[in-house]
C-alpha positions as CSV (number, residue, x, y, z in Angstrom):
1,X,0.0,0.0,0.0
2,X,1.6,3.3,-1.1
3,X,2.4,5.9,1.9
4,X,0.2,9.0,1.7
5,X,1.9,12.0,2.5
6,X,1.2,13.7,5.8
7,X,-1.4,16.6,6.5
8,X,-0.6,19.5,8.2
9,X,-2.7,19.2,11.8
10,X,-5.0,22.5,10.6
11,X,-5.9,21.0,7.5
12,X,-6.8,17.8,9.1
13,X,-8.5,19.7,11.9
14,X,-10.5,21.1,8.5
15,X,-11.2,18.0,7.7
16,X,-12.6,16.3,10.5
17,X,-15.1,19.3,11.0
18,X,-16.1,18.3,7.7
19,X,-16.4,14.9,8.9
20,X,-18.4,15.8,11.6
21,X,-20.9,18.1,9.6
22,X,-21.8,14.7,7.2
23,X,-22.6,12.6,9.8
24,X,-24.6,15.1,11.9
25,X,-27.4,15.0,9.0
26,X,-28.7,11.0,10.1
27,X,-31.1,12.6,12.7
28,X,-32.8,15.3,10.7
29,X,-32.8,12.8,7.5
30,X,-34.6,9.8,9.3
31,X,-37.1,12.2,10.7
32,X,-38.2,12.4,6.7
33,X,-38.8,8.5,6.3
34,X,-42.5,7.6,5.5
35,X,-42.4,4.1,6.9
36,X,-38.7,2.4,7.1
37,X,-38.5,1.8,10.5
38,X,-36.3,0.7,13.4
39,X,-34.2,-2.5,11.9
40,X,-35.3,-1.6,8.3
41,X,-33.8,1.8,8.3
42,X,-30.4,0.1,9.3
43,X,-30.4,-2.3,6.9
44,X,-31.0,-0.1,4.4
45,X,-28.5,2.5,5.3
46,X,-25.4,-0.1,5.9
47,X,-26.2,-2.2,2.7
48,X,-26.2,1.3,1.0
49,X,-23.0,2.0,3.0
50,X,-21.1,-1.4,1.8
51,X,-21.9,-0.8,-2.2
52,X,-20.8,2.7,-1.9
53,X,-17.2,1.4,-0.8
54,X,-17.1,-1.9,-2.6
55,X,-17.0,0.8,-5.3
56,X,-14.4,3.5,-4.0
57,X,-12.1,1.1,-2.4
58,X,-12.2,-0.9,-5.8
59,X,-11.0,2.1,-7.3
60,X,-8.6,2.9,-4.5
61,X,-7.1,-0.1,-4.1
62,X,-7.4,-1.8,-7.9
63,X,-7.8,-5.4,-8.5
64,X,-5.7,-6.7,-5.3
65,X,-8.8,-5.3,-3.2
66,X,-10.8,-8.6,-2.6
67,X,-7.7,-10.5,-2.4
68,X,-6.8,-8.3,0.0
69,X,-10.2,-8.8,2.5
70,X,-8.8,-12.7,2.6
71,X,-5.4,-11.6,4.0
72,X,-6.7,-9.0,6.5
73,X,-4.8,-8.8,9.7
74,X,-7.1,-9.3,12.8
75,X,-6.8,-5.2,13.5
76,X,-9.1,-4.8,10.5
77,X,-11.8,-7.6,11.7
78,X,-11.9,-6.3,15.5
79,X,-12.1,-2.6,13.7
80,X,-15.3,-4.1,11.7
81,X,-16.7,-5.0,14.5
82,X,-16.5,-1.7,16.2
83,X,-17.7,0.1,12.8
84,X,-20.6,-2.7,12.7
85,X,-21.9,-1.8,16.5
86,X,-21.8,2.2,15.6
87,X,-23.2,1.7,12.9
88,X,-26.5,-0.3,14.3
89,X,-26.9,0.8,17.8
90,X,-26.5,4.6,16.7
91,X,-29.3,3.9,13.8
92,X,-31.9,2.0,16.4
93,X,-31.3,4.6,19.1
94,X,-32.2,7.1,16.8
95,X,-35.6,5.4,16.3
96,X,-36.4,5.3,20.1
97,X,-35.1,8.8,21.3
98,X,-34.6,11.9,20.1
99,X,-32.1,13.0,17.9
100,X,-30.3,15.3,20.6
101,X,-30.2,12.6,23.4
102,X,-28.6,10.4,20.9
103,X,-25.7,12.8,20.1
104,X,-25.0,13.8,23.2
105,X,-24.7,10.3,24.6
106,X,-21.8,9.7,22.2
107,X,-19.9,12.5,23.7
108,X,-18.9,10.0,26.1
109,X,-16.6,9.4,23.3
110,X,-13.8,11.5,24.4
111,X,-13.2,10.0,28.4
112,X,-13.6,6.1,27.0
113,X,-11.2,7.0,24.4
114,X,-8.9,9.0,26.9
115,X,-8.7,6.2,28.9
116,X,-8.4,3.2,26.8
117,X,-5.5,5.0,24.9
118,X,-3.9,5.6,28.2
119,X,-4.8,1.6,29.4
120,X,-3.6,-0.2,26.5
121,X,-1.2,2.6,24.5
122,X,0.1,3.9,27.4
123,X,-0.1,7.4,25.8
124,X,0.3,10.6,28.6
125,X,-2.8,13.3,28.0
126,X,-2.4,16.8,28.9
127,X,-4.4,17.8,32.1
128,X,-6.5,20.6,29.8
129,X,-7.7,17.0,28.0
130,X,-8.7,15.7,31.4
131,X,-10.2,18.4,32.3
132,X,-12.4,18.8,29.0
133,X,-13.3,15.1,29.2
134,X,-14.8,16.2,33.3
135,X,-16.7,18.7,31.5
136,X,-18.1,17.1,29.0
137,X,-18.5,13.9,31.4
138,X,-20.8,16.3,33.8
139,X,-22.8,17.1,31.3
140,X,-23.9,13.9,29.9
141,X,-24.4,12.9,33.5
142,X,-26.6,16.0,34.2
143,X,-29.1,15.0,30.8
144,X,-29.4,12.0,32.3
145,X,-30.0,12.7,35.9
146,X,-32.7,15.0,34.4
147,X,-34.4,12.6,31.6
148,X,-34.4,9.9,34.5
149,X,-36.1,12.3,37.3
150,X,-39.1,13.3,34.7
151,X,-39.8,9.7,34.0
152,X,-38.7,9.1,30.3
153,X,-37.9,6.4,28.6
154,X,-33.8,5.5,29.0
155,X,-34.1,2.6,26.6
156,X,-32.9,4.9,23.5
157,X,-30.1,6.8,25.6
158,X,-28.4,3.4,26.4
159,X,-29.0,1.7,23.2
160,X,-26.5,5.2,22.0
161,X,-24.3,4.0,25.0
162,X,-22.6,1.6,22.8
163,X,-21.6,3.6,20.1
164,X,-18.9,5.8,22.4
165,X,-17.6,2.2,23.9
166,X,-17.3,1.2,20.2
167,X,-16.0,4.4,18.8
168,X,-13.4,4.6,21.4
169,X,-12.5,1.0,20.4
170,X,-12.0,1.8,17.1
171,X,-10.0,4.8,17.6
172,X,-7.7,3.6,19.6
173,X,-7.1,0.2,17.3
174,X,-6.8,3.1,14.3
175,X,-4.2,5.2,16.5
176,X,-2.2,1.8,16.9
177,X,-2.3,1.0,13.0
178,X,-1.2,4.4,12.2
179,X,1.9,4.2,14.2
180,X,3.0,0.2,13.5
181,X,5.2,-0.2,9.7
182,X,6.5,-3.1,8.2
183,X,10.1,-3.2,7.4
184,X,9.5,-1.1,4.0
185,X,8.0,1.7,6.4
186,X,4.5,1.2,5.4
187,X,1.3,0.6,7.6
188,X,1.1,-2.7,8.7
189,X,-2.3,-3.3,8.6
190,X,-4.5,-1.5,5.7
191,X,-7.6,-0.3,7.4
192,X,-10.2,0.8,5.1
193,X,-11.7,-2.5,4.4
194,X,-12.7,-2.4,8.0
195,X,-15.3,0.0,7.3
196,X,-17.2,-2.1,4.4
197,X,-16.9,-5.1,6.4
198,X,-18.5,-3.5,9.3
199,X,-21.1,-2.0,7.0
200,X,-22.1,-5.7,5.7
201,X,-22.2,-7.1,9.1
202,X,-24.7,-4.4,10.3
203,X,-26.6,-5.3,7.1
204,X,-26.7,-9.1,7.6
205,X,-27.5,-8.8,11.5
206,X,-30.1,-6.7,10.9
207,X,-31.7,-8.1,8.1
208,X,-33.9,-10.6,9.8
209,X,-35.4,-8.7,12.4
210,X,-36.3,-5.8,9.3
211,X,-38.2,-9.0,6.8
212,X,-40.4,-8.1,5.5
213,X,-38.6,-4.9,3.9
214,X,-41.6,-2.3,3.9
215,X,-39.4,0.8,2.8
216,X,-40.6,3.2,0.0
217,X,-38.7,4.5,-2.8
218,X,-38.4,7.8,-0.8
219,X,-37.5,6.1,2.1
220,X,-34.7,4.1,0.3
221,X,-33.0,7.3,-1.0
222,X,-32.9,9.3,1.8
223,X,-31.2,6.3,3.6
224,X,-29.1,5.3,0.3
225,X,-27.8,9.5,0.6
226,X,-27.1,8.5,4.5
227,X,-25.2,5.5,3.3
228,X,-23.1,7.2,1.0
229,X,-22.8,11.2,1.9
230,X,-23.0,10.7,6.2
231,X,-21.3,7.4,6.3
232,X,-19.3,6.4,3.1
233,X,-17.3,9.5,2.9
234,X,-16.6,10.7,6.2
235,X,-15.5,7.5,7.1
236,X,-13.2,6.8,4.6
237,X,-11.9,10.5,5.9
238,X,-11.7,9.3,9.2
239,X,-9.5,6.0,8.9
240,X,-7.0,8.3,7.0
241,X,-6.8,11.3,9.5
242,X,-6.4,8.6,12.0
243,X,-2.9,8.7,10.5
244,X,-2.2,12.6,11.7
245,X,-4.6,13.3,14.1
246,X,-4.4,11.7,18.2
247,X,-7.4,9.5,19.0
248,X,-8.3,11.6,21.9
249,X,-7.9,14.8,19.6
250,X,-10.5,12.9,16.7
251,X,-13.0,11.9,19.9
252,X,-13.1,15.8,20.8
253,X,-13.6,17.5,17.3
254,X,-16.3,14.5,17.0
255,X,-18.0,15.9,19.4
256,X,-19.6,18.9,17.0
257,X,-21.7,16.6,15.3
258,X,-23.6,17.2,18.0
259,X,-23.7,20.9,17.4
260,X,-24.8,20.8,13.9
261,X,-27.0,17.3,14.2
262,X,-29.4,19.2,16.6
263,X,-29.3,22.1,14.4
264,X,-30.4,20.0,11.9
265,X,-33.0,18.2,13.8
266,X,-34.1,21.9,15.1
267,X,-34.2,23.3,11.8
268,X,-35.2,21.2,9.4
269,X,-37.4,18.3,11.3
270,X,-39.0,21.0,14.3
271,X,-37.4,18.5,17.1
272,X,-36.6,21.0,20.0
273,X,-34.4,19.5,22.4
274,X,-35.6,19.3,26.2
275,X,-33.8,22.1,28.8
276,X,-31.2,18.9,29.9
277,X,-30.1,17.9,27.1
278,X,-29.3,21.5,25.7
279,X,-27.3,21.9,29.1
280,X,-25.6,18.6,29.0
281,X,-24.8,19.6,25.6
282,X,-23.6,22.8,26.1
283,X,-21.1,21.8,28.7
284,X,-20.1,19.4,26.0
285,X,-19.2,21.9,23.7
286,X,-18.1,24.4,25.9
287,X,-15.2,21.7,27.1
288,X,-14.5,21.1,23.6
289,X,-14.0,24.6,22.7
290,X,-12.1,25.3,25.7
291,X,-9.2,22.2,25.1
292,X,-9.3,23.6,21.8
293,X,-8.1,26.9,22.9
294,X,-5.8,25.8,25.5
295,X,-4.3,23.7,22.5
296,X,-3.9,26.6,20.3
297,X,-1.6,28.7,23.3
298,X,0.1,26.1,24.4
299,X,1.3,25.8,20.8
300,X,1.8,29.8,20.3
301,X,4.0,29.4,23.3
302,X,6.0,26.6,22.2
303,X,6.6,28.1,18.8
304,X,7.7,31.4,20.9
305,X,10.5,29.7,22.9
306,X,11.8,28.2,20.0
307,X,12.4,31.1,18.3
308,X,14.5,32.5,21.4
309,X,16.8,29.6,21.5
């Protein structure tokens, strides 16, 4: 596999938000379908997902590809695993709760991440990271606290649990990747086939509880767009920024999907979050915001001591 040159980190910073602006259209989308439900509107989504990059990594990767899915290192199957579990549980949460709860369950992201990088890479975070991840950790505790105490339904909310447990999985698997070479100095293990193979396990597990298949042709290409535009895309993005961004760094810029999903949902579907979750949410964002700021001056100042010495 040829080595792709580096990005610098404010490009790649570019194009997570990007990343993060695709996939924050699933809520607002599904709020559209006219009778896909539940299981179906997986299905339908990953299977959409999978033909979309049977395609682009066919042209990425030329004829080798298949060969290549028989020869795949056992990083790439417990990475399709992870990308199989997001890609379901995120899908049937969304069908049981609403589309803010949802997002701001995954920003549990960043503290998993945080501390299975630290657990089985043994990688140091900066205390302004900690500190972001408390934030944004009190804030997802707070919607909950709240949701619980005026007697809603949970089921939704912990059905989303899994895709942070999963996502931190995968990142930290990717972070590995990215930093192990074979002895030509190339990646050891080639991780975009992950993604497709994820994408037809959520397909095939979900395929018998969604028989028999009652979609619409609308239905089918709003969740065809999802498949290709919010998942396709961005994460083929992702498994390459994965290569120049840190996992804790991707988990934390991930987080503004949840800015512009319930914008979307706001906007475009009328689905006003409750008081709890825009305060959990808020605290979310504010801790992003603020690690990204305390990033930023701790660089400034590094550059500035350079310069004197």
């Amino acid at each position: 596999m040829p080595t792709l040159p580096s990005l610098t980190h404010r490009r790649a910073v570019f194009l997570m938000i990007l990343v993060t602006l695709m996939w924050s259209i699933a809520g607002v989308v599904t709020r559209h379908l006219d009778v896909a439900r539940s299981f179906e509107v997986n299905f339908w989504r990953s299977l959409c997902n999978a033909l979309a990059l049977l395609v682009a990594l066919r042209v990425m990767r030329g004829p080798a590809f298949l060969h290549g899915l028989t020869t795949a290192r056992w990083p790439v199957w417990a990475s399709s695993l992870s990308w199989a579990a997001m890609f379901t549980a995120f899908m049937i949460a969304l069908t049981l709760t609403t589309v803010a709860n949802v997002l701001v369950t995954q920003a549990l992201g960043p503290l998993i991440t945080a501390i299975f990088v630290r657990l089985f890479l043994r990688h140091r975070l900066p205390a302004r990271t900690w500190a972001a991840i408390a934030l944004g950790g009190a804030g997802i505790a707070w919607m909950f606290g709240q949701e619980a105490a005026a007697g809603a339904s949970l089921t939704g909310s912990l059905i989303a649990l899994v895709v942070p447990f999963a996502a931190a999985t995968n990142w930290t698997l990717l972070q590995s990747t990215a930093a192990a070479r074979d002895g030509d100095g190339t990646p050891s293990s080639d991780m975009l086939p992950a993604i497709l193979i994820g994408a037809l396990i959520s397909a095939s597990i979900t395929l018998p509880f969604a028989w028999p298949l009652q979609a619409s042709l609308h239905d089918i290409a709003l969740l065809a767009l999802l498949g290709v535009l919010q998942l396709a895309i961005p994460c083929l993005l992702l498994v390459r920024l994965s290569r120049d961004l840190p996992a804790a760094e991707i988990a934390l810029l991930g987080l503004l999907e949840i800015l512009f999903g319930v914008a979307w949902a706001w906007l475009g579907a009328s689905e006003q979050p409750s008081r709890a979750t825009l305060t959990g949410g808020s605290l979310v964002i504010a801790a992003l915001i603020l690690n990204e700021i305390l990033a930023i001056r701790q660089k400034r100042k590094v550059l500035a001591a350079s310069k004197i010495f």
